[in-house]
N, CA, C and O of each residue as an XYZ file, in Angstrom:
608
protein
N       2.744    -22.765    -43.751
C       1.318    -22.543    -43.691
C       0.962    -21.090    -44.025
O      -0.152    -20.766    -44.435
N       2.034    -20.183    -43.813
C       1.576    -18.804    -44.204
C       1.751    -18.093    -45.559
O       1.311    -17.059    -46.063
N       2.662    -19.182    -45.970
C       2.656    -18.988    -47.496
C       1.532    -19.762    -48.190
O       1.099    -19.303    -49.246
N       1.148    -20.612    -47.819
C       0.241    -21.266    -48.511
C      -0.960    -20.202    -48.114
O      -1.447    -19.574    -49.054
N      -1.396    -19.992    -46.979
C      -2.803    -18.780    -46.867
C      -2.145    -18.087    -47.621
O      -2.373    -18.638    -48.698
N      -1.314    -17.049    -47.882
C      -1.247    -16.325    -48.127
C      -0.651    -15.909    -49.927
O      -0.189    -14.948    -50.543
N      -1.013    -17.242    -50.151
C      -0.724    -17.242    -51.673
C      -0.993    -16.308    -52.840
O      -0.263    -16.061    -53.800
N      -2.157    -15.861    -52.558
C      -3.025    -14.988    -53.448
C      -1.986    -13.550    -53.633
O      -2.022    -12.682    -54.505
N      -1.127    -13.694    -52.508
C      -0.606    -12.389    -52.525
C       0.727    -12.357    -53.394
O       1.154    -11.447    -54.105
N       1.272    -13.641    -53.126
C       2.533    -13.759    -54.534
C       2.429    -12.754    -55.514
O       1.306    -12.249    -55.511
N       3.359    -12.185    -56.527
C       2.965    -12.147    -57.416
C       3.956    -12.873    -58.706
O       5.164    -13.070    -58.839
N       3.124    -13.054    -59.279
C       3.864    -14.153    -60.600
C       4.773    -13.427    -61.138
O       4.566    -12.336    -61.668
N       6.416    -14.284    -60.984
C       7.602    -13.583    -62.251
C       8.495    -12.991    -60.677
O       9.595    -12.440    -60.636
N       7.846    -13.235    -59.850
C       8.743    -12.126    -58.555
C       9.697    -13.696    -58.242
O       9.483    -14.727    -58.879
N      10.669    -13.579    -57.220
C      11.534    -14.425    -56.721
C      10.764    -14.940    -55.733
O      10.222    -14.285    -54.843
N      10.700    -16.489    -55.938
C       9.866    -17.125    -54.758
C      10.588    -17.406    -53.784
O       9.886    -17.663    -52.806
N      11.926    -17.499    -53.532
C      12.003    -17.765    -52.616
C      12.856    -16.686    -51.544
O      13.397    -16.924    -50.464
N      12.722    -15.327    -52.378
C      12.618    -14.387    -51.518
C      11.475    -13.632    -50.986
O      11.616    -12.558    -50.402
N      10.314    -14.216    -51.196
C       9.531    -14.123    -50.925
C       8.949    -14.740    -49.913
O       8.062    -14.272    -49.201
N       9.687    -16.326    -49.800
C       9.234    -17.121    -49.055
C      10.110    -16.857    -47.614
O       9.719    -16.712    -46.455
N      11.656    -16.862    -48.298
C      12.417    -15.911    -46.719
C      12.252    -14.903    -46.120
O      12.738    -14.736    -45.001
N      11.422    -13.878    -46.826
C      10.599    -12.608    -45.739
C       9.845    -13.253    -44.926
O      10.245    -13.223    -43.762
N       8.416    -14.117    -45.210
C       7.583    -14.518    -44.491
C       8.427    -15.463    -43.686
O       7.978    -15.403    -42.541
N       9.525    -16.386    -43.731
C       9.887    -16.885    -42.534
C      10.737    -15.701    -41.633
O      10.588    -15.816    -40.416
N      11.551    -14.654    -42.063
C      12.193    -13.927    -41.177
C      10.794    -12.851    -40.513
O      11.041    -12.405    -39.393
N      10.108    -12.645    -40.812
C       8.887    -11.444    -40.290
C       7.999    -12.509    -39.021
O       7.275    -12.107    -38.111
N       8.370    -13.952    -39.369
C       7.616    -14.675    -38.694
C       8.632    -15.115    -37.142
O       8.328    -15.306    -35.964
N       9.659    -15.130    -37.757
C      11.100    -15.085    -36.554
C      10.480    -14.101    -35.923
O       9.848    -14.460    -34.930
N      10.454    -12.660    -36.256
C      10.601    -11.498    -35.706
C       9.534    -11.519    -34.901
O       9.617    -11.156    -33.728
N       8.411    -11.951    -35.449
C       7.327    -11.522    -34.594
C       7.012    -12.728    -33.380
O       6.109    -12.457    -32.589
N       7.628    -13.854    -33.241
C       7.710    -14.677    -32.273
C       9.228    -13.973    -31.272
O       9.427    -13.473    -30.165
N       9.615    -14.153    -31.876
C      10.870    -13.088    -30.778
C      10.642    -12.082    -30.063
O      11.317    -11.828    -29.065
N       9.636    -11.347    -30.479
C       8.937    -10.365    -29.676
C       8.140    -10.694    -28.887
O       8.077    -10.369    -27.701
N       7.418    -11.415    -29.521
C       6.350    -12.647    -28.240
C       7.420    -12.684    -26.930
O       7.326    -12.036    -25.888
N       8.064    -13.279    -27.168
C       9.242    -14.217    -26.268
C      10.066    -13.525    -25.860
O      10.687    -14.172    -25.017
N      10.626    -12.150    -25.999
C      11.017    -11.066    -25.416
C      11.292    -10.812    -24.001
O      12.441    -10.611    -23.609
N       9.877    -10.815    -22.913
C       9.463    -10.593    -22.229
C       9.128    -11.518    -21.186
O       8.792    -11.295    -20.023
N       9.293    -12.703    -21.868
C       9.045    -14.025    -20.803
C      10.133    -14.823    -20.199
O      11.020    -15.284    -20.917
N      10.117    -15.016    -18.901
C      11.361    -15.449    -18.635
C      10.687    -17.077    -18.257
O       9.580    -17.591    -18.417
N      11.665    -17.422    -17.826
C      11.529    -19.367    -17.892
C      11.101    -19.624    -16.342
O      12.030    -19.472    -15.549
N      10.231    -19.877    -15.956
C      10.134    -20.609    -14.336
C       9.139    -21.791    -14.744
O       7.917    -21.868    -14.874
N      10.113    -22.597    -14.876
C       9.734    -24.251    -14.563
C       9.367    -24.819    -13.059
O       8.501    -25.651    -12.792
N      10.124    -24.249    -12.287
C       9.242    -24.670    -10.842
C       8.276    -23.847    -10.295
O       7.937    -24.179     -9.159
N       7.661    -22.755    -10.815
C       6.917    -21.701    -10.830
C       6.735    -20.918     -9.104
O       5.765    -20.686     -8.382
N       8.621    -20.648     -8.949
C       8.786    -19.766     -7.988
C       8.738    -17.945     -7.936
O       8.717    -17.117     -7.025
N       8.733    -17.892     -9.165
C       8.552    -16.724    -10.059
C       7.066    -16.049     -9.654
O       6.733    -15.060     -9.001
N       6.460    -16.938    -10.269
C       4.852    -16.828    -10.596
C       4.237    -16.387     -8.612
O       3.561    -15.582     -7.971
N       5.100    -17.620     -8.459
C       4.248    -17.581     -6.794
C       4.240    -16.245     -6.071
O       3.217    -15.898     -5.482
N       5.340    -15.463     -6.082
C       5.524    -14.386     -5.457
C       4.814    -13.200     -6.785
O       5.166    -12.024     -6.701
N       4.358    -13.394     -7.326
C       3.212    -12.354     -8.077
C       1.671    -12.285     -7.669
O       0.792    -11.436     -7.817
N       1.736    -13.663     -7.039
C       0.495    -13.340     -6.574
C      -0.323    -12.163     -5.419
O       0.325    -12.117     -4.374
N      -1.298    -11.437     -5.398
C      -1.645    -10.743     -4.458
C      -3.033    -11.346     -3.561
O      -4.029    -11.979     -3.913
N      -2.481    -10.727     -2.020
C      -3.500    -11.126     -1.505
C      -4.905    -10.915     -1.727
O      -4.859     -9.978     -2.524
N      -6.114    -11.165     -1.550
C      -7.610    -11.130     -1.502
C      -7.889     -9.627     -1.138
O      -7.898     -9.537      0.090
N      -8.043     -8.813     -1.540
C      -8.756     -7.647     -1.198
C     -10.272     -7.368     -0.104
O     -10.686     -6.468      0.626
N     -10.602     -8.373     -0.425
C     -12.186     -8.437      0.167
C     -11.772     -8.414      1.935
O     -12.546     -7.793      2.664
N     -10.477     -9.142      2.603
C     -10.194     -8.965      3.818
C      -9.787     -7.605      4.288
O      -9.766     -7.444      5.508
N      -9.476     -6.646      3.554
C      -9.019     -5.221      3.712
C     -10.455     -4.595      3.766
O     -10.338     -3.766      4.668
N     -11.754     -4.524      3.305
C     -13.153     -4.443      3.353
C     -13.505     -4.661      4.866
O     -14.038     -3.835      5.608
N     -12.935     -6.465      5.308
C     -13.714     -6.680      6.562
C     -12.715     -6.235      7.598
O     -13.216     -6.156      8.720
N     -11.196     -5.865      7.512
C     -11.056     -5.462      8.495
C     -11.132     -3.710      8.828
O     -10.709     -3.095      9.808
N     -11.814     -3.234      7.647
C     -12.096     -1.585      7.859
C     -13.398     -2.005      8.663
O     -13.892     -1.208      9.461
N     -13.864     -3.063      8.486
C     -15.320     -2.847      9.397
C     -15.207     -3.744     10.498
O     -16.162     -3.897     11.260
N     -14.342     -4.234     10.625
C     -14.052     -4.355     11.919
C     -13.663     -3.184     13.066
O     -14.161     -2.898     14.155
N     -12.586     -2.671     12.329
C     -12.198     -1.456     12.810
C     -13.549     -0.214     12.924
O     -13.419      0.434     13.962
N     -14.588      0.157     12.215
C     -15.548      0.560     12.575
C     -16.315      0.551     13.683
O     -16.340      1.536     14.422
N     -16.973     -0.462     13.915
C     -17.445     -1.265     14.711
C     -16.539     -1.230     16.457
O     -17.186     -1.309     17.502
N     -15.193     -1.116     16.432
C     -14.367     -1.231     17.306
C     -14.133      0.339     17.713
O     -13.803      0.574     18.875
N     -14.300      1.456     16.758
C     -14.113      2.891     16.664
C     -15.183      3.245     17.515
O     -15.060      4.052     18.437
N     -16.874      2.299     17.049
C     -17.639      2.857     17.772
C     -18.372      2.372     19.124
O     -19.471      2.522     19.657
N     -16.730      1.475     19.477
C     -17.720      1.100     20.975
C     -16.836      1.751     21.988
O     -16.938      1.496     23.188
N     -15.840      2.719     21.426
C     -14.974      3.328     22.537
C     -15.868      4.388     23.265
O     -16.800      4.539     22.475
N     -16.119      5.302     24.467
C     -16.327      6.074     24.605
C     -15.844      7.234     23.884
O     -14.786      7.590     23.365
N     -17.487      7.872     24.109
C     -17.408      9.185     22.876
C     -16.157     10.498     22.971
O     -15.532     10.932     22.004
N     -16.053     10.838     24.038
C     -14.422     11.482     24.485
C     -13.285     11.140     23.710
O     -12.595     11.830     22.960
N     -13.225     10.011     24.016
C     -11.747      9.145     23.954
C     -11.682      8.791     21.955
O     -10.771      8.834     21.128
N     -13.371      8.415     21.873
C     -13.623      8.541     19.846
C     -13.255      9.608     19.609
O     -12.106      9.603     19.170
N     -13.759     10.696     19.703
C     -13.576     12.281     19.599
C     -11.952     12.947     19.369
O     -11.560     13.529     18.358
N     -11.093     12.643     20.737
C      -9.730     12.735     20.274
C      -8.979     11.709     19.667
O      -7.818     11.986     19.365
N      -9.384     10.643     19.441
C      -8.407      9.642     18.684
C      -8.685     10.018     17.495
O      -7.788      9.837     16.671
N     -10.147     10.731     16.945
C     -10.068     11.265     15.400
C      -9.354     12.570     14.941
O      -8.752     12.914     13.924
N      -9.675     13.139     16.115
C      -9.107     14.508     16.294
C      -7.484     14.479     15.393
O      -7.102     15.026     14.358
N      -6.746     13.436     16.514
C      -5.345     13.581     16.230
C      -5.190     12.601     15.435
O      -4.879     12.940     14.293
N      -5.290     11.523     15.618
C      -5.171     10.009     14.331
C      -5.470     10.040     13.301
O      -4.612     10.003     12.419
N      -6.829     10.120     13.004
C      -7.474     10.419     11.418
C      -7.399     11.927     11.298
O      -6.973     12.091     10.155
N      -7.537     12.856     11.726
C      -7.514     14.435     11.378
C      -6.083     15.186     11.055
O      -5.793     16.080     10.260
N      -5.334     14.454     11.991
C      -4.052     14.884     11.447
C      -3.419     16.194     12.577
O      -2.295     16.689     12.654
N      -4.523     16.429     13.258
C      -4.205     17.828     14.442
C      -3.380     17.206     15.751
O      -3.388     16.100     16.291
N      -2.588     18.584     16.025
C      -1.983     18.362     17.206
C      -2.885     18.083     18.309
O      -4.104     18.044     18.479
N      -1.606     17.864     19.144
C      -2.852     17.494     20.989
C      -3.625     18.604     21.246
O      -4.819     18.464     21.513
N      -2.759     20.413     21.172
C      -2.608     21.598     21.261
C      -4.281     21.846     20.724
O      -5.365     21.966     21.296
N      -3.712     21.846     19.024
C      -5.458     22.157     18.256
C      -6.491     21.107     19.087
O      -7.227     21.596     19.945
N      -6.529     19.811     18.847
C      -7.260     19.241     19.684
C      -7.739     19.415     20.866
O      -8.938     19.135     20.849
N      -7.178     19.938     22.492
C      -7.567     20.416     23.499
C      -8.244     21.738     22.739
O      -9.306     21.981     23.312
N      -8.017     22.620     21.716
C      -8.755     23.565     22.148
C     -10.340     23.779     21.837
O     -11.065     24.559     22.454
N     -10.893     22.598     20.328
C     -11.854     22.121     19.695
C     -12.474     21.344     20.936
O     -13.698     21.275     20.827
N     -11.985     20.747     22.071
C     -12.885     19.679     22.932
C     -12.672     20.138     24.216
O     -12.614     19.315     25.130
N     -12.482     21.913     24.546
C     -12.050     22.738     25.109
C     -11.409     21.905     26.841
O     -11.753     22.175     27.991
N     -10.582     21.057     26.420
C     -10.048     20.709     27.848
C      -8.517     20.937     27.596
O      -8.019     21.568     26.663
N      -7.917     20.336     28.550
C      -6.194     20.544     28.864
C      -5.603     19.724     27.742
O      -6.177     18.747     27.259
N      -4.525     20.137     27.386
C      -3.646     19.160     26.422
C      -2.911     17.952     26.969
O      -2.146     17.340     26.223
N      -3.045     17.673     27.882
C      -2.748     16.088     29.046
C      -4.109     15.248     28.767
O      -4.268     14.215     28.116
N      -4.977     15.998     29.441
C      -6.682     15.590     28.506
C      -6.359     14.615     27.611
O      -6.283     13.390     27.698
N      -6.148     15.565     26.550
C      -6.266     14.690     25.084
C      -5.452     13.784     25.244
O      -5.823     12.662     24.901
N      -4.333     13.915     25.707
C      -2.997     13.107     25.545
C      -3.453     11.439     25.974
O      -3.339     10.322     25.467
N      -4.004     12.015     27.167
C      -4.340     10.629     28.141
C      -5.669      9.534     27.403
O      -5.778      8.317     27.553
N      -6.492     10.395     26.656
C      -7.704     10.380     26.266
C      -7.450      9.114     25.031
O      -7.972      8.018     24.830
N      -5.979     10.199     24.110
C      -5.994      9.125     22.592
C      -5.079      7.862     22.984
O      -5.219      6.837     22.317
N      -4.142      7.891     24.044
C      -4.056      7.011     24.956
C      -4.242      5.424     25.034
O      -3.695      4.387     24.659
N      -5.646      5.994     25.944
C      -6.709      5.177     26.475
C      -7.181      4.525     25.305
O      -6.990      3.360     24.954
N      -8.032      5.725     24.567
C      -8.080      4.910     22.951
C      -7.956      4.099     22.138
O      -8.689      3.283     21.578
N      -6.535      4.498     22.090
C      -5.727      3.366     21.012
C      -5.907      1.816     22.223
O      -6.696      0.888     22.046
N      -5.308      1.905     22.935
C      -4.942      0.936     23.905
C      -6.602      0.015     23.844
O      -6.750     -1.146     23.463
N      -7.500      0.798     24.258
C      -8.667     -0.102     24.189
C      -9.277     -0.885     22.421
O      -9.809     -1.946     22.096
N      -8.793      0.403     21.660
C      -9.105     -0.200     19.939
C      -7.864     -1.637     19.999
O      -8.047     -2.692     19.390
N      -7.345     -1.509     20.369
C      -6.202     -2.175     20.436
C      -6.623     -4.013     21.122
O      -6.132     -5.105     20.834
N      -7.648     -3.643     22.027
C      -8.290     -4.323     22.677
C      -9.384     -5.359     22.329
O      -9.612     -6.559     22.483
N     -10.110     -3.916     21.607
C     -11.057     -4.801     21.069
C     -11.136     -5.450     19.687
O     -12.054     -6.141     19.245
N      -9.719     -5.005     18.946
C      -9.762     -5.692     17.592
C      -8.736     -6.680     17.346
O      -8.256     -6.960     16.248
N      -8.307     -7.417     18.993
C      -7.233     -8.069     19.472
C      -6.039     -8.203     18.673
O      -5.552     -9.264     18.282
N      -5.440     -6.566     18.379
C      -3.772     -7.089     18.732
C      -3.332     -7.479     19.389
O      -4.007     -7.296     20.402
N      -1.916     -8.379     19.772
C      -1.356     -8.577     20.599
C      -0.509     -7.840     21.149
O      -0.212     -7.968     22.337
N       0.069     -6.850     20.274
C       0.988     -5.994     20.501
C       1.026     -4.137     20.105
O       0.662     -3.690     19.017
N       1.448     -3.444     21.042
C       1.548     -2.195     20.154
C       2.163     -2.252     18.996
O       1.816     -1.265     18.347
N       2.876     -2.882     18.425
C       3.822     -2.914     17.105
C       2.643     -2.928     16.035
O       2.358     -2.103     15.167
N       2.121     -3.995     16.341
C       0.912     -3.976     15.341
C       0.056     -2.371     14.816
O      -0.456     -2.073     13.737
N       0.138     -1.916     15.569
C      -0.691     -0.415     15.527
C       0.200      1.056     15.307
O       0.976      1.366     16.211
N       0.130      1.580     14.603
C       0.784      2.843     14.918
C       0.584      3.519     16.195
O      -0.566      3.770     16.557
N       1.702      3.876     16.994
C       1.673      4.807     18.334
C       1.698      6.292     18.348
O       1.192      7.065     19.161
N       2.383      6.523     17.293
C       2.268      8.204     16.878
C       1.727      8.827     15.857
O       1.867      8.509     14.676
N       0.922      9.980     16.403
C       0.502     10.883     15.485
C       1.423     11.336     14.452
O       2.558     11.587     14.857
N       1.219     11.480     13.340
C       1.754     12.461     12.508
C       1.064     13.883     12.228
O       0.429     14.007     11.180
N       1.153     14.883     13.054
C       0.648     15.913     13.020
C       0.768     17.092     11.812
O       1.240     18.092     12.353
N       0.505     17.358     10.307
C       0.690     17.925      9.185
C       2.830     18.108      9.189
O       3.487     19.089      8.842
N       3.152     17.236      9.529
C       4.300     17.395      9.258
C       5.408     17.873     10.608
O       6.617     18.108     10.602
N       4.496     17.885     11.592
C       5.355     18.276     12.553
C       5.579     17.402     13.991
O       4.689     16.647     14.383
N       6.739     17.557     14.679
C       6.903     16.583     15.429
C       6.086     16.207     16.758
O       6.028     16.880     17.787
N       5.664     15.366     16.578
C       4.870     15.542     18.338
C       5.943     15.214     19.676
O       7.147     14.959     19.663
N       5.129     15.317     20.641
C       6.241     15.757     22.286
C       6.513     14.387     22.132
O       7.743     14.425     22.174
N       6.213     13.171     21.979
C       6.777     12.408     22.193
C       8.375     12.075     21.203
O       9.429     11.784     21.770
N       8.229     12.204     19.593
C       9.329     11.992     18.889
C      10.188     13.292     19.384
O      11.124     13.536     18.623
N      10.070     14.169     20.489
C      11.135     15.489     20.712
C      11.264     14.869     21.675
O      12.490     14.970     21.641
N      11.030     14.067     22.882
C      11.572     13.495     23.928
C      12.354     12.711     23.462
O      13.496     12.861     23.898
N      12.176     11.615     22.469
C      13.185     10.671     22.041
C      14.259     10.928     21.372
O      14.936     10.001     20.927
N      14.545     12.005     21.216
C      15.685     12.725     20.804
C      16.772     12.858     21.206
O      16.631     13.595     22.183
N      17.846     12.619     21.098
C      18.848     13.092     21.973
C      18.953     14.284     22.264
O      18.364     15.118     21.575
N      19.799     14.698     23.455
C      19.752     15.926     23.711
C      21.446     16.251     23.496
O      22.420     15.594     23.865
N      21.358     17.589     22.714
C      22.976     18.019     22.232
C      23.386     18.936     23.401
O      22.959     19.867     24.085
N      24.249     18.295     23.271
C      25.429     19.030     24.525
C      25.945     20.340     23.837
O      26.635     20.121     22.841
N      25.794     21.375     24.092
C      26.560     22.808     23.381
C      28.159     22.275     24.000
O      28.431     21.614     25.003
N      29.043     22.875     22.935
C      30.462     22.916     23.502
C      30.950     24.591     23.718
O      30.993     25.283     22.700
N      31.197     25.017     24.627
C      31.743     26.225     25.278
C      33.077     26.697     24.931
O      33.536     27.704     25.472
């Protein structure tokens, strides 16, 4: 069929049927390249695991989580942004909401535990428990530490 469209382009006195074996090898080539890239799933177990979930539920559960941010008491909102979303220690935090650093501690706490509450996890696992403070460790990941024995 592509020699026939493409007849006009012959030219008379040339070898036809090297002419005619380019257009079938250029036509190999360019289906081979097609086909390159595709692999075979006949039971379409392949395909299934490409799929991605719905985005629009990542939307409703930021506003869930909103909504749940703003029915905590304003204290307890205050340091859970402080250290959770802000990224500051307990330390910087007590000194911006000028109370004790137990304060805060107890405060983001309470916090989490009640967000926790009202956007019914079942479990702490579900939630992150620790701050990540710009890179540095908080008192809790230095308690869980082992402690090194010096040798004498």
């Amino acid at each position: 069929m592509k020699a026939w469209a493409n007849l006009s382009r012959y030219e008379a006195g040339t070898n036809l049927r090297a002419w005619l074996f380019t257009i079938l090898r250029n036509t190999f080539y360019s289906e081979h390249r097609k086909h390159r890239l595709e692999i075979e799933d006949a039971d379409g177990h392949l395909a299934a695991g490409l799929s991605t979930p719905a985005r629009q539920n990542d939307h409703m559960d930021f506003e869930d989580f909103r909504v749940a941010l703003l029915q905590l008491a304003p204290d307890q909102r205050e340091a859970l942004i402080l250290v959770g979303a802000s990224g500051l220690s307990y330390e910087e935090a007590a000194e911006i909401c000028g109370c004790a650093v137990g304060t805060i501690k107890s405060r983001v706490n309470r916090a989490r535990g009640r967000l926790g509450e009202l956007l019914g996890l079942e479990s702490a696992n579900e939630a992150p428990t620790q701050p990540r403070a710009r890179g540095r460790q908080s008192d809790v990941e230095k308690a869980d530490e082992p402690a090194v024995a010096s040798r004498s």
